[in-house]
N, C-alpha and C positions, 0 to 999 in steps of 0.2 A: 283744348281751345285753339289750341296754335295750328293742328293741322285741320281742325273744321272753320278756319281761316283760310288757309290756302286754297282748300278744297270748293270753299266760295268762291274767291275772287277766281279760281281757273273755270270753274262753272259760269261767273261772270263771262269773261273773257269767250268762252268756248260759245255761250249763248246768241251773246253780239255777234260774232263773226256767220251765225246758220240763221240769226234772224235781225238782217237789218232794217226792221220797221219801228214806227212808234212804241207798239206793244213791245218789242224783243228788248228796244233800247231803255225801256225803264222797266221789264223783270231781271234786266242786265246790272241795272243801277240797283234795284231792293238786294239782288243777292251781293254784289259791292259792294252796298254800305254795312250789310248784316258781316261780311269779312272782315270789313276794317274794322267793327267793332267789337269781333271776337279778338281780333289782333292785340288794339286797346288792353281788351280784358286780360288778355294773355301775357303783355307785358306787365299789367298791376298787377294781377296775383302773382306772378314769380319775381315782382321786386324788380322786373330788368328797367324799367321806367325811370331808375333813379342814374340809368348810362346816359337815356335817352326822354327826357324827364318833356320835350314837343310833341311827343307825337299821345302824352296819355288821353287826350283832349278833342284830340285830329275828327276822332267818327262822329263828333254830337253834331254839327252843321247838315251831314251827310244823311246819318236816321231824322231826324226833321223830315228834312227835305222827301225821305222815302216814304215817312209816313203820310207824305199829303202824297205822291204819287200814286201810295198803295190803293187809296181809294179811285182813283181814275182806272187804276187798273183791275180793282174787283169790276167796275161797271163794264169795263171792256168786255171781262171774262163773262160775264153774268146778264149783262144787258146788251151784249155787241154793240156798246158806244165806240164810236171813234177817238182816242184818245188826241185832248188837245192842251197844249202845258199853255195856261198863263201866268203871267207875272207874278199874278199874288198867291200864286202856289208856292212862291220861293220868298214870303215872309216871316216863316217861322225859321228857317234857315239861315235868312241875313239876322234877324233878332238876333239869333245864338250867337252868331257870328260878332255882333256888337258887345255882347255881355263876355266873349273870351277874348276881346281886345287886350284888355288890362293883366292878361295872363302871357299873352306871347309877346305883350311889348316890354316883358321884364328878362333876367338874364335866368339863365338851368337852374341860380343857386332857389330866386326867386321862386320859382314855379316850384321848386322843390318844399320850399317852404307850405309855399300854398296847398301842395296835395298832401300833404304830413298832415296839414291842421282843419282839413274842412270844414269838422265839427265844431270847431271854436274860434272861426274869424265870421266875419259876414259875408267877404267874399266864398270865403271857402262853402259858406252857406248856397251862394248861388249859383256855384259847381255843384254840388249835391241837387238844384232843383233842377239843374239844366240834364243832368245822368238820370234825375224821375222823370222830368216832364217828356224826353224821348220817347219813351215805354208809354207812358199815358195817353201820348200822341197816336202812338199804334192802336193802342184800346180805343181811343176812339173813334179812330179812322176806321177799324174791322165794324168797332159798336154801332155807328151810326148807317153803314151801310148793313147792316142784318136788321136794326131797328127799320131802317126806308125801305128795306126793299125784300131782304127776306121774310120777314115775320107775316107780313100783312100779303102776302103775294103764294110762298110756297107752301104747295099742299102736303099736310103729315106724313100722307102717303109714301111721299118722297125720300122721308127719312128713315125709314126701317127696310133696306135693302143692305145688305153685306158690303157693300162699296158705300154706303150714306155712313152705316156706325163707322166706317175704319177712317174715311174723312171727318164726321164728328169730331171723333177720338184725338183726332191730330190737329183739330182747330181748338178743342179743347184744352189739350196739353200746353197750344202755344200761348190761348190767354194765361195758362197757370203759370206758364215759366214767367210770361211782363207781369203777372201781379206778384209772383212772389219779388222780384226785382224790383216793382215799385215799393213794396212792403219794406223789403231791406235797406233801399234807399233814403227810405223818409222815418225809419227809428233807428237807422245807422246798425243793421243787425248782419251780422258780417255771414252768417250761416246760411242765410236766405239770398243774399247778394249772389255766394258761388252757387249754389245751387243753380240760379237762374242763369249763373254766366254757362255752368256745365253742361245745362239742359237741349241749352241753345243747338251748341254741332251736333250732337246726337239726333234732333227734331230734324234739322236738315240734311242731315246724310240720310234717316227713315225717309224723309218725305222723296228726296231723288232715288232712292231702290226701289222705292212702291209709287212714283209719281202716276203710273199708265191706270192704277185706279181710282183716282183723281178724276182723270179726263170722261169716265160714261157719267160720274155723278155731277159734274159739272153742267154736262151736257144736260140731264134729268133736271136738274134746279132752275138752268136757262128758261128750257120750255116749260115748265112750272110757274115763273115767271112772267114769261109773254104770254101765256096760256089767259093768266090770270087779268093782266095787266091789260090785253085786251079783248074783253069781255063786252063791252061798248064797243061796236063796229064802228072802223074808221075806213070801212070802205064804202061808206053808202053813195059819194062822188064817182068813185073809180070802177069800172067794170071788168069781175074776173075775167073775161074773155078780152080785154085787151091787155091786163099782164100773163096772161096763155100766151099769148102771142110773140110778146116783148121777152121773154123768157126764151120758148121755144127756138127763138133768131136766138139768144143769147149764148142757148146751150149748142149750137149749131156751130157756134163760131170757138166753142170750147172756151170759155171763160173760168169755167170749173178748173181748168188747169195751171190755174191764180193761185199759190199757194198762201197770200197775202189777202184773196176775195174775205171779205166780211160783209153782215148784212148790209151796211151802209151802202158801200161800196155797189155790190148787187143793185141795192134801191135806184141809187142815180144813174147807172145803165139803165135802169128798166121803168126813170124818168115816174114813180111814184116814192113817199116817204117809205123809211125803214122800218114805225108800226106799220105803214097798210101792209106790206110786202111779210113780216113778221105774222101779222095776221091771217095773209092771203094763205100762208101755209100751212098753218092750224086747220083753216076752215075746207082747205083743198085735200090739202092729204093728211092731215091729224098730226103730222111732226115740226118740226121746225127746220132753219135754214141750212143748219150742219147733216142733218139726216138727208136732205133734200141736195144738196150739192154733190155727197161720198155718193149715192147711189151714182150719178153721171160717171163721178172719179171710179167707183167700181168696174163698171161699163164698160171705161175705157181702157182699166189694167189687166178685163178680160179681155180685150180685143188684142195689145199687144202683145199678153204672155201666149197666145194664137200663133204669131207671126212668125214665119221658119225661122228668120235672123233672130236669135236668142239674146236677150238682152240679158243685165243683171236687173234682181228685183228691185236692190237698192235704186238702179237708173227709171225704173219704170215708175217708182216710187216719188221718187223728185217731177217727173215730166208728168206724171196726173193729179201735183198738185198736195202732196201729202209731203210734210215738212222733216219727218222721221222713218224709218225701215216697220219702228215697232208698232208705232199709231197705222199703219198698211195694214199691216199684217191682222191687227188684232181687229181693223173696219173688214177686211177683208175675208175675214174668219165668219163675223156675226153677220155677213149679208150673203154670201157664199156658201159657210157653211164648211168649208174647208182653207189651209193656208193657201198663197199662191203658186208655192214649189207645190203642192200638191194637186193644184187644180191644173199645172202644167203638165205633170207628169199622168194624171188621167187623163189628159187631152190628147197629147201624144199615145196611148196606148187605146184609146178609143178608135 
């Protein structure tokens, strides 16, 4: 637990600094507060909590707080909203924050006391609901965005590719590890508690070794979604031939090389909404707006890995707008047909 604590927060750390946007700054905070809370956990099960008996308590404010994040940030990933924090998303966070008053404005002996007796004070009861209701928080933060938006939107189809079971299997895992954690928490059953504390860094070190197969089914579930979602044309005001147009200037001026472009963003250059725009490229070219942008970014990493002055890929990678070497590589592969050193290297020899 202790090093898939650190292994977060440097993941934290390392995230924020290659994506300093809305989205980077709070996939930056969910893996932060999943660190501190392994930390937590790492200090109760090995007893070190009774050195340092403030910090057992630290993460609960923090997962709150990710838990309502986390849904703004499925919708990013899933619906390309624009992520916008307000106020009362940091309700559940000041709550907690109220209820462990009465815990840090007492001296080490005090708190010691109170985490020895959970089970049999009333306070200590409502440390025990505020370590459940975290987890339950998550559960229903993932529950209610697959209940809105996946269940009724994507097609079955969608789930029986080799990249749907292996993501399944890992969304699957992560409800088991919060309900056996809620389970443990609410009949005090100490074998289910580690289990779910143990499960945790394991899930997330798997999920970073295998994250790049993630990103094609993400992609699949997106257009799944807007596929479905708009079914009812919302462009019967707007005429394709003037966002052809509004586009064509757009890609002209290289805007694809935005590594930050999202549909929204697109939308308001191109001065129609984010459904029409979402729609316009179902009904134009059958994919959606990530398919629709890499091909440009392809385009043009064809054109410089061309250029006598030889760059690196990593450099070419960043200037057309791809945020990784391995996300290049692997768009670069599936529209190409081959890696980039490779399509260099037959360029050259052609």
């Amino acid at each position: 637990m202790g090093s898939g604590s650190v292994f977060c927060l440097i993941w934290s750390l390392s995230n924020l600094v290659r994506n300093r946007n809305a989205s980077g700054f709070v996939w930056s905070f969910i893996l932060f507060s999943t660190g501190l809370w392994l930390l937590t956990g790492a200090f109760m099960f090995t007893g070190f909590y009774l050195y340092l008996p403030s910090i057992a308590l630290i993460h609960i404010p923090f997962v709150f707080l990710s838990s309502t994040l986390l849904y703004l940030y499925l919708e990013y990933l899933f619906l390309e909203k624009p992520i916008q924090i307000k106020v009362y998303h940091f309700i559940p966070a000041i709550v907690s924050i109220l209820f462990l008053i009465p815990f840090y404005s007492g001296t080490d002996i005090e708190r010691l006391k109170i985490l020895e007796l959970l089970s049999s004070t009333e306070y200590g009861s409502i440390i025990v609901g505020l370590n459940f209701g975290i987890k339950v928080s998550i559960l229903l933060s993932v529950g209610v965005f697959l209940v809105k938006e996946w269940i009724p939107n994507v097609r079955l189809s969608v789930f029986f590719t080799k990249k749907a079971i292996y993501s399944l299997v890992f969304i699957l895992l992560i409800w088991i590890d919060l309900l056996l954690g809620s389970i443990g928490f609410t009949f005090q059953i100490a074998f289910f508690r580690k289990l779910s504390a143990y499960l945790l860094p394991v899930l997330m070190y798997f999920y970073f070794f295998t994250r790049e197969l993630w990103t094609p089914f993400v992609s699949d579930v997106r257009d799944s979604i807007q596929r479905n979602k708009y079914e009812k044309s919302k462009l019967v005001s707007v005429q394709l031939e003037t966002i052809d147009q509004k586009l064509y200037e757009l890609m002209r001026e290289k805007v694809f090389c935005d590594e930050d472009l999202s549909l929204s963003k697109l939308a308001d250059m191109a001065e129609v909404k984010p459904g029409q725009l979402s729609e316009y490229f179902h009904k134009r070219y059958g994919f959606g707006f990530y398919q629709y942008i890499n091909q440009y970014r392809i385009d043009e990493a064809k054109r410089l890995l061309l250029e006598p002055e030889e760059r690196s890929i990593l450099s070419i990678a960043d200037s057309v707008g791809f945020n990784s070497k391995s996300t290049f590589n692997r768009v670069f592969l599936e529209t190409v047909g081959t890696t980039p050193s490779e399509f260099r290297k037959q360029s050259k020899s052609n």
